[in-house]
N, C-alpha and C positions, 0 to 999 in steps of 0.2 A: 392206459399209458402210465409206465411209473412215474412215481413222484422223483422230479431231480435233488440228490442230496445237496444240500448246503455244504460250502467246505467246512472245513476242521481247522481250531485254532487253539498254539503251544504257545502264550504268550507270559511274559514277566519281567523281571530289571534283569540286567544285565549279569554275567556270571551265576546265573541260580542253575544253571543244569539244562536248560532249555536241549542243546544241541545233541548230545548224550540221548537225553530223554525220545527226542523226533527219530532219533534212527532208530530204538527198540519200540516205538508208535508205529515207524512207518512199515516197520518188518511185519508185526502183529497184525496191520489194517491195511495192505498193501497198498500204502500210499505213497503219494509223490510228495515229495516236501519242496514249499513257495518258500522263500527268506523272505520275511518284513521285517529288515534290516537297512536302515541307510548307509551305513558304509561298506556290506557285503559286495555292493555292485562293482567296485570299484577293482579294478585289475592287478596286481601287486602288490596290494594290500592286505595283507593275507594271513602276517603273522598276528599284527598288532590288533586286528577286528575277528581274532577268533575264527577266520571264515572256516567251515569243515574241508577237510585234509583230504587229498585225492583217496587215499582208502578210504575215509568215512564218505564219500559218495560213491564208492562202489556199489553200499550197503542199501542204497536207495537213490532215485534221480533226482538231484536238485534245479531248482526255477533259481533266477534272480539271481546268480553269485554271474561277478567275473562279467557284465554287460556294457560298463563303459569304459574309460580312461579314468586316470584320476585326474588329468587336465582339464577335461570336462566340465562342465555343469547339468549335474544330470537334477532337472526338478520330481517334487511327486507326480504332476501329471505324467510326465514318463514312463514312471514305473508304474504309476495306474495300468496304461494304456498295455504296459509289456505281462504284467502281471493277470490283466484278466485274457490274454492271450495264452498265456500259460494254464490258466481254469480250463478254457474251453478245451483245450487239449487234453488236459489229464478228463474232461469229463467225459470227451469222445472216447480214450482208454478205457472209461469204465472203471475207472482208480478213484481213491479219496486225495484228495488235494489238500495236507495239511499245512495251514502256515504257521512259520517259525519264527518269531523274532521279539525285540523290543522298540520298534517304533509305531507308536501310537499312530501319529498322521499315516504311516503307510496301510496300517493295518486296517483305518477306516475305509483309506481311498480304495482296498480292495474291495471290502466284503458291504459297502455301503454307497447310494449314489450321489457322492460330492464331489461340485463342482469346483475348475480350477480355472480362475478367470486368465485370459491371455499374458501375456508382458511383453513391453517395447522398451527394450533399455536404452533408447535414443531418447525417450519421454521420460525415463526415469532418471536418465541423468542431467538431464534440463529441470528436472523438478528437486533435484538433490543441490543441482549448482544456483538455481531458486533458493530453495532454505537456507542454503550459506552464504548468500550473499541480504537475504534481508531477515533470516532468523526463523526457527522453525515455528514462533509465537504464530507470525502471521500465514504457516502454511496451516495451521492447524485451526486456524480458524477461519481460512477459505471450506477446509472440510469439513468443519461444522455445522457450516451452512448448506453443504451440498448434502450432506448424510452425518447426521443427528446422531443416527442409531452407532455408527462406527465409531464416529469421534469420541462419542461415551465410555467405549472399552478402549480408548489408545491415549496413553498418557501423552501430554504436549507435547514434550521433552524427546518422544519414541519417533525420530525423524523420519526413519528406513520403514514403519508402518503405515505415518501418514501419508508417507511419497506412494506406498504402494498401494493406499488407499484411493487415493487421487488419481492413478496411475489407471487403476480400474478401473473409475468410474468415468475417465476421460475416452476409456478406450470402447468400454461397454453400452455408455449410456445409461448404464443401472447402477444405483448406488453399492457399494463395495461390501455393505452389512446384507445386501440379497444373495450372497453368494454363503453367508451361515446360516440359511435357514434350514439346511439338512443337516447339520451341526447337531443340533439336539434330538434327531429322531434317532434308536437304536430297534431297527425291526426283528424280533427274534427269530422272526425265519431266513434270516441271510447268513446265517451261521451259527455253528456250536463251538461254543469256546471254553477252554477254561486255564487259567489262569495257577501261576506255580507262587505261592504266597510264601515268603520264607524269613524269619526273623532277622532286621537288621544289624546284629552285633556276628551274626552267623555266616548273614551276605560280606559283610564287613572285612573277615578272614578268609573268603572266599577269592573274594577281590583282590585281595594283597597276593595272596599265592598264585593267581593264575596270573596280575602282572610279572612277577618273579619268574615264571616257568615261561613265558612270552621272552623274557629277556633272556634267559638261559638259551631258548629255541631262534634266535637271531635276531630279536624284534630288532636290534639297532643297527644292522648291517639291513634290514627291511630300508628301516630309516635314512640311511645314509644312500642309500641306492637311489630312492626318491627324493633326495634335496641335490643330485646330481642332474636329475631330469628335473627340474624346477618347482619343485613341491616348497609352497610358502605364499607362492603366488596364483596358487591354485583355488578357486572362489570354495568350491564343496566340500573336496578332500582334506582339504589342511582345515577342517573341520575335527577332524577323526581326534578323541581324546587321547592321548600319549603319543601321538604321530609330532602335534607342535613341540611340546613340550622335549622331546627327544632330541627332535632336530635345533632348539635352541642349548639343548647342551652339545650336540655336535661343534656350534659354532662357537664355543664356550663363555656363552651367556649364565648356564645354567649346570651345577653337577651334576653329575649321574642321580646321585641322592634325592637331589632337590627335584630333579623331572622326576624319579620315580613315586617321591610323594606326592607331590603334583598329581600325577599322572592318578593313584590310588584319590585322591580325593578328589579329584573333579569324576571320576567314574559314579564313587559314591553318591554325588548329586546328583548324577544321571539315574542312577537306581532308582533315587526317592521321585525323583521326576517322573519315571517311568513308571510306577507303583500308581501315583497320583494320577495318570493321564487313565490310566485301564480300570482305575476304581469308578471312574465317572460311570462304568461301561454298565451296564445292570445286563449284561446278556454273558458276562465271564463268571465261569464258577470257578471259586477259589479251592484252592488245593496246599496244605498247609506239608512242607517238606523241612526236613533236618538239615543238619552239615555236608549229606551224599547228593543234598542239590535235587534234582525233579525226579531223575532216575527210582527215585526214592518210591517214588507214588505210580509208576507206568499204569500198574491196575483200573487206581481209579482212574486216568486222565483217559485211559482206553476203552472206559465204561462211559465218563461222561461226554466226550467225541464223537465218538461210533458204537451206539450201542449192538450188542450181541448179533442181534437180531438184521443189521441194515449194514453189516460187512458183507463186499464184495467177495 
């Protein structure tokens, strides 16, 4: 019986070349490319999340873009569930399934087996109108008593954690820290990954220019389309970096100026965030690229992905 390959993983911060790079990977290794991406999923959103352009998925078949609304609330368990739907498929194909993106939580919920505890936002909003009306001191210390281990990583003060901590363990029976026990295991047989490492003063100019070419490509006419269908009051999507910021200078809270710097420096945080969540990862190998971004390196990432040998 063959041995079943592990998927393939393109991951790194944000603007480093990622999506360039997966379409001359997935030509080379005749792969399907999975997005693990949080804002890809989202339908209309298109210009401002980079999603790949109907010609650049001619080039190969994409998972995960374009699966909800942006009114929505789409959690990770969700795309857990939609994304190892998409494995099993490309592994019936007989294809390599490489995933592309920068979000760490998506990237584990795929390729690793964690858990997502339920939610009842009829309980959570009784436990939220709880803390405000007698302070989040004594909600944080009903969970401290319930789970020790939780309360110790959640600052007092972090209201929207402790409710959701409590929330869990009301709904579960089991305290809210049994649900990060798989948290720390990284099995290196559940995937080859490696990672696109690229100097932050590098990423930095990267950044600024593909906001600039975003905006040139209509990102504010994207924007203005979605604050027509109600985008602001949307829990997930009015998440997306430069989506708020845009639509508060549409309503001229904010200049063009001011949202586009904005918009460049909250990215950049993401970067370094993103950098930080995948370094924990001891199963990504780093790959170190210039100003051309991942494209840069196809070689190696198609050496250490799918070696020679175990292409379909």
């Amino acid at each position: 019986m063959a041995v079943e390959r592990p998927p393939a993983a393109l991951v790194g911060p944000t603007a480093s070349g990622k999506t360039e790079a997966a379409l001359e990977l997935s030509e080379r290794l005749r792969a399907e490319i999975v997005s693990v991406d949080s804002m890809l999923v989202y339908r209309g959103m298109d210009v401002g999340t980079a999603k790949p352009t109907p010609a650049e998925r001619t080039r190969a078949p994409h998972h995960l873009l374009d699966v909800a609304e942006p009114a929505e609330r789409f959690t990770v368990a969700r795309y857990q569930a939609l994304a190892r739907e998409a494995l099993a498929g490309i592994r019936a194909r007989r294809r390599v399934a490489l995933l592309v993106g920068g979000s760490g939580l998506y990237f584990r919920a795929v390729v690793d087996d964690l858990a997502f505890p339920p939610e009842d936002p009829a309980l959570r909003m009784a436990l939220e109108a709880e803390a405000a009306a007698v302070g989040p001191e004594r909600l944080y210390r009903r969970l401290a008593a319930l789970d020790p281990a939780a309360a110790g990583r959640i600052e007092v003060g972090n209201v929207r954690r402790v409710v959701r901590a409590l929330e869990v363990a009301a709904l579960t029976g089991r305290p809210f820290s049994d649900f990060a026990a798989t948290w720390t295991r990284h099995d290196p047989s559940r995937v080859r990954a490696a990672g696109v490492r690229i100097a932050g003063e590098v990423l930095a100019v990267r950044i600024a220019a593909r906001v600039e070419a975003m905006l040139a490509a209509g990102w504010l006419d994207e924007v203005r389309a979605l604050v027509e269908r109600g985008f602001g009051g949307w829990l997930t999507s009015s998440q997306a970096i430069g989506y708020a910021e845009l639509a508060r200078h549409l309503d001229g809270r904010l200049s063009l100026e001011e949202a586009v710097a904005t918009t460049v420096r909250r990215t950049r945080n993401l970067a370094r965030r993103q950098v930080a969540w995948f370094r924990r990862d001891p199963r990504i190998v780093w790959v170190d690229v210039g100003a051309g971004g991942a494209v840069e390196a196809i070689d190696a990432f198609a050496a250490i992905l799918v070696p020679e040998g175990d292409r379909p």
